[in-house]
N, C-alpha and C positions, 0 to 999 in steps of 0.2 A: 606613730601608728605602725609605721613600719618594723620598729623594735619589736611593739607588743604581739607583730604577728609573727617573726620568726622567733621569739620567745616559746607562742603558741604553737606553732610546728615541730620546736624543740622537744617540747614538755610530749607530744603526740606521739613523736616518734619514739622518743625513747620510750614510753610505755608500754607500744605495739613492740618494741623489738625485745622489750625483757617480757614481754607475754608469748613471744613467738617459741613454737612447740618444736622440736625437731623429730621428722619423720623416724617413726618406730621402725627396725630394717626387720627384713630386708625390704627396700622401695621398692616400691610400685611399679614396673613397667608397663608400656601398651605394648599391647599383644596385636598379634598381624589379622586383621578379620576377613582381611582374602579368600583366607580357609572357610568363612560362614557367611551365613545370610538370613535376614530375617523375611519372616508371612507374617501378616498380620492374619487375627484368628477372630477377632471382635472389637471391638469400639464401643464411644458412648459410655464406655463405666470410668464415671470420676477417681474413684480411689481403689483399684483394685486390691484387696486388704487379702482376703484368702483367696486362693484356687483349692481345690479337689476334685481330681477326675470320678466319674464313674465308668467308662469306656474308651475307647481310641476319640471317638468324637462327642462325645458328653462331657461335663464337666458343670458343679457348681462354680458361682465367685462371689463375692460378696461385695458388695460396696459400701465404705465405712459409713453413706450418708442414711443407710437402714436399709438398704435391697439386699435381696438374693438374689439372683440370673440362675439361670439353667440354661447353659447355654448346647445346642445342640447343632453340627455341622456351624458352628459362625452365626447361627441366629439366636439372640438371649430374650428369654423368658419370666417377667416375671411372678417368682414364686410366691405365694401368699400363705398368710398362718403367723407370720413371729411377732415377737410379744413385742411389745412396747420398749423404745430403745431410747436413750439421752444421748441425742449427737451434740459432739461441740468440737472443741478444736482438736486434739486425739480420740474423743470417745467414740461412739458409733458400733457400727455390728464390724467386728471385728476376723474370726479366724472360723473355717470350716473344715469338717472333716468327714468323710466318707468312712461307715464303719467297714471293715475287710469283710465281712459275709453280706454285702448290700442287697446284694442281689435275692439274700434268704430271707435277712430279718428288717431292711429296710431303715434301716439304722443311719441316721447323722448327729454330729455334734459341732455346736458351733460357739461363739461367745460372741459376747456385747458387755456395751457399759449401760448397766439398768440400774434404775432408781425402788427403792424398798418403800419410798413413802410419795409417790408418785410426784414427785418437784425435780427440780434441777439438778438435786445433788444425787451420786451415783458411784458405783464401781463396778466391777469386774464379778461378771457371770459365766457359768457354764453350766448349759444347755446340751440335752438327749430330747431327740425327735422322728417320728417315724417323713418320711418323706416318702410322696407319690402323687403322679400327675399334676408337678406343678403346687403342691400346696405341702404344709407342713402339720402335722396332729401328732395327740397323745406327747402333747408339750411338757420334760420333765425338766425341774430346775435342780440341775445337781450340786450343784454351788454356787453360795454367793458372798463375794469378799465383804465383811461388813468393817465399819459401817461406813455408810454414804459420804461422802464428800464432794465439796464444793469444787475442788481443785480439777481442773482438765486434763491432766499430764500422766503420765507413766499408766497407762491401767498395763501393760503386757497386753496379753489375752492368746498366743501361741497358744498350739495344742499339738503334741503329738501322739498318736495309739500304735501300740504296738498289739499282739495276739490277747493280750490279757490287763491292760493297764491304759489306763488316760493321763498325760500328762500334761499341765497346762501351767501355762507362767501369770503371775499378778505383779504391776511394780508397784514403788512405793509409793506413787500418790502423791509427789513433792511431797512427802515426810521421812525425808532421809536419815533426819536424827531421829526419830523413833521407833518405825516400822517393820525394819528390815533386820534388825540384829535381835528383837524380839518374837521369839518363838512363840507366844500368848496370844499375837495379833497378825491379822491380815496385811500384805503388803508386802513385795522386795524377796517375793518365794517363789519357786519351782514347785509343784503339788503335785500328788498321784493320789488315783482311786482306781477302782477294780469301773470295768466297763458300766456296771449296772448303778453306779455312783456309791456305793460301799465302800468302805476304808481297807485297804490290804493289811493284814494281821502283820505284816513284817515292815511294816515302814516304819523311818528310824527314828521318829522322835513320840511313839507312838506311849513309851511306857514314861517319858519323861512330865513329872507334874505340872498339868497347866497348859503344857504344848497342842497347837493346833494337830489333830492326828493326820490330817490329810499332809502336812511339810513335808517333802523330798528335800531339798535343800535352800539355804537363805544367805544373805547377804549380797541379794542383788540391786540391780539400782529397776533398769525399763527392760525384760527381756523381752525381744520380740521375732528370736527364731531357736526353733529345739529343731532335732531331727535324731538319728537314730545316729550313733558311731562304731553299730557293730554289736554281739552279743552282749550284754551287761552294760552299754557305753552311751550313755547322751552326751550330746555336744549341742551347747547354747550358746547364746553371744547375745550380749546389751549393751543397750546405749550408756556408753559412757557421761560424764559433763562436758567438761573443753577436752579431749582426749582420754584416752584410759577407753577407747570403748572396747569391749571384751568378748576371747570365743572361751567358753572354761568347760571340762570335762568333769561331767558326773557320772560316778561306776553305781553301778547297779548294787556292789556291794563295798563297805566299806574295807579296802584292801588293804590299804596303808596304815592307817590307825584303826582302834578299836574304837575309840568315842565318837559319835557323830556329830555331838556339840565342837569339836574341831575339824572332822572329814566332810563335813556340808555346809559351814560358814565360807563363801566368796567373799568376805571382806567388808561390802560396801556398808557404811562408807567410812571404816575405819579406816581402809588398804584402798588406794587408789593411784593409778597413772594418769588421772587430771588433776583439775585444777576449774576452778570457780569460773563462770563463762567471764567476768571481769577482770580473769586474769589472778585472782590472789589465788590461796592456798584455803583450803580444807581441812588437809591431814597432811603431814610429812610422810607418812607410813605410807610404803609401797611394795612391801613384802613383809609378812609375818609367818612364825611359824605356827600358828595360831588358826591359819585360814590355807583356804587353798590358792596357790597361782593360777595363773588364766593361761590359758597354752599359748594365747596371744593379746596381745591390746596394740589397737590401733592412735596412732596419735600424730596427725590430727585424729580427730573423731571423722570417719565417714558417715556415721550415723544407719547402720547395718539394717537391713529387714528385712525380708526372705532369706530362706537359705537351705540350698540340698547338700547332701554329699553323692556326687553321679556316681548311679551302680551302671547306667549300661555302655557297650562297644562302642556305639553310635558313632561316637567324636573320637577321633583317632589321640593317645595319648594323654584322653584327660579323665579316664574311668578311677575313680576312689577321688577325683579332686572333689575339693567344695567352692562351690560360689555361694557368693552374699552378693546382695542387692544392695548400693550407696544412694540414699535419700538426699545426703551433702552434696554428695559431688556428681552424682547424674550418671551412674557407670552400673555395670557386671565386675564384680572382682572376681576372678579364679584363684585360688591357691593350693599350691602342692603341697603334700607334708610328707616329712619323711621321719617317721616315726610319729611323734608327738612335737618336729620341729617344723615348724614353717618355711618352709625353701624357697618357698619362690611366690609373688605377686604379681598378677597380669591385670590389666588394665582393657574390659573388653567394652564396646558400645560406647566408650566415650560423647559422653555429654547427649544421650540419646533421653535424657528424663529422667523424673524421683521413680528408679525400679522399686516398686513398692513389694512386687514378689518374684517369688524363684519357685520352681516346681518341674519335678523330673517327672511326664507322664506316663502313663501304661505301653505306649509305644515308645519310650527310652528316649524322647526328645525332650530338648530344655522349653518352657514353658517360662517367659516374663513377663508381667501387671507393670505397664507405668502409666504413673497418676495421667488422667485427662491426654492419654495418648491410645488407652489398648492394650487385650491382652498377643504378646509375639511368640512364634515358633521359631525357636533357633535354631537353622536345618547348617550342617555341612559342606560347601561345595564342594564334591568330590571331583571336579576338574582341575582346582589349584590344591587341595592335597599332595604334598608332595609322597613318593612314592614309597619310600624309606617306612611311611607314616602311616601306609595301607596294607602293610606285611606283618 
């Protein structure tokens, strides 16, 4: 008996240690939180999936179980009007977004995972909606990934608007080998449309036969944070499988190549830096010339999901960083770039919850959703600041 269990322990070990990932550098440090402190700003919401402000002290948020909040001074509201949602284990009402003229035309857009024949199975929606007093009208469906699936995994549902364009991410729906590297079908995309849900005459796979015209770019696995990186520049990041998970830059125009069937393929799941949650392999391919690199991949997977890039002063030294929010590991990540390199990894909030989001508000302070904890204000102490750091 004795043999057969250190046999068994053998056989364990060695599998866990030829499965074992070595940290993608530069590593992770923890950072000193001396310099900050958290408010709490709300409570009560299980999955805080989007935030978007409308004011210093407004904001929607959604929670994946099918609410909206309007939350005002710390007290949430709930909002009524939205359509019919399939929650399961990822799906639910997903990402919010306050349109830039709110105030004129009253404009929100949101996403969910809905069903086209009203059962179980479902994907990835994007929704235009006038909002006021608490309720939601003039419900427009501007898209919807077809078709339905049974599967609970990867919907994405990220949104980000700029002056003139909606961009929103769909993953591949556990259909890795089909979805994503085909431009015909729904799934494993990045998507743009003009605000009023039309197609922009310039998007790149518009003249290609057969192509979905709404694609921005494909070959992704789960994206579930875009933001803005500047004029012409989105930066996304997706869940990887066992490691490989990704921040990859999309230019607004294709700079580097001429063909877009090469300058908007990410890869997946041809190119990848995982590996099978059991350990085996997928692909050997982990760079082609064929696809684009990721500006980063994290490995282990932290499993990424909010994420800004800070434009204001607020935080002394950390204006242009990005944080992402780790659902793995329960943290705030900061990271510096210099250039297009990643320099540095801070390690903030440890073990404080699954930060489910990251949001830089109107007033320049950090804003995070962790599940079944609350949304937190990341304020400064400017008593331990040191002083180097205030000049």
């Amino acid at each position: 008996m004795k043999k057969l269990t250190l046999k068994l322990y053998l056989i364990f070990f060695s599998i866990s240690f030829s499965c074992a990932q070595t940290e993608n550098p530069p590593r992770i440090e923890l950072g000193d939180e001396s310099y900050i402190y958290l408010e709490k700003i709300v409570d009560g919401i299980d999955i805080p999936w989007g935030i978007s402000f409308i004011d210093n002290n407004e904001f929607l948020v959604t929670d994946k179980k099918g609410v909206l909040y309007h939350v005002i001074n710390g007290k949430k509201i709930q909002v009524k009007g939205l359509p019919e949602i399939v929650v399961n284990r990822q799906g639910g009402l997903l990402d919010v977004k306050i349109d830039k003229d709110f105030e004129i035309n009253r404009n929100i857009y949101f996403t969910a995972s809905v069903s086209s024949r009203g059962n179980n199975e479902s994907n990835t929606a994007l929704y235009k909606a006038k909002y006021k007093d608490y309720n939601i009208s003039d419900l427009q469906l501007l898209y919807k990934a077809n078709p339905d699936s049974d599967q609970y995994r990867h919907y994405g549902g990220s949104i980000l608007l700029n002056e003139n364009h909606i961009y929103f991410t769909i993953g591949d729906r556990a259909n890795r080998d089909v979805l994503p590297q085909d431009l015909t079908k729904d799934g494993g995309k990045i998507y743009r449309l003009n605000l009023d849900g039309s197609i922009p005459s310039d998007n790149p796979f518009i003249d290609v036969d057969g192509a979905i015209d709404a694609i921005w770019s494909y070959g992704h696995r789960n994206p579930q944070g875009i933001i803005s990186g500047g004029p012409g520049v989105i930066i996304a990041h997706e869940h990887g499988p066992r490691g490989g998970d990704e921040i990859n830059i999309i230019q607004e125009r294709d700079s580097i190549r001429e063909m877009p069937l090469l300058s908007r393929n990410y890869g997946w799941p041809i190119v990848s830096n995982g590996i099978n949650y059991n350990g085996t392999k997928f692909t050997n391919i982990t760079a082609s010339e064929e696809t684009e690199p990721p500006l980063y991949y994290w490995t282990p997977s932290i499993a990424p999901s909010g994420m800004i890039m800070l434009k204001s002063d607020i935080y002394p030294k950390w204006t242009g960083n990005i944080f992402v929010g780790s659902l793995k590991f329960r943290y705030l990540e900061r990271i510096e770039l210099i250039g297009s390199y990643v320099h540095k990894r801070e390690k903030l909030l440890d073990r404080i919850g699954r930060v489910r989001q990251v949001v830089e508000g109107p007033d320049g302070y950090i804003y995070i959703g962790v599940e079944n904890k609350g949304i937190f204000k990341l304020i400064p102490s400017v008593v331990n600041i040191p002083k180097e750091s205030t000049e």
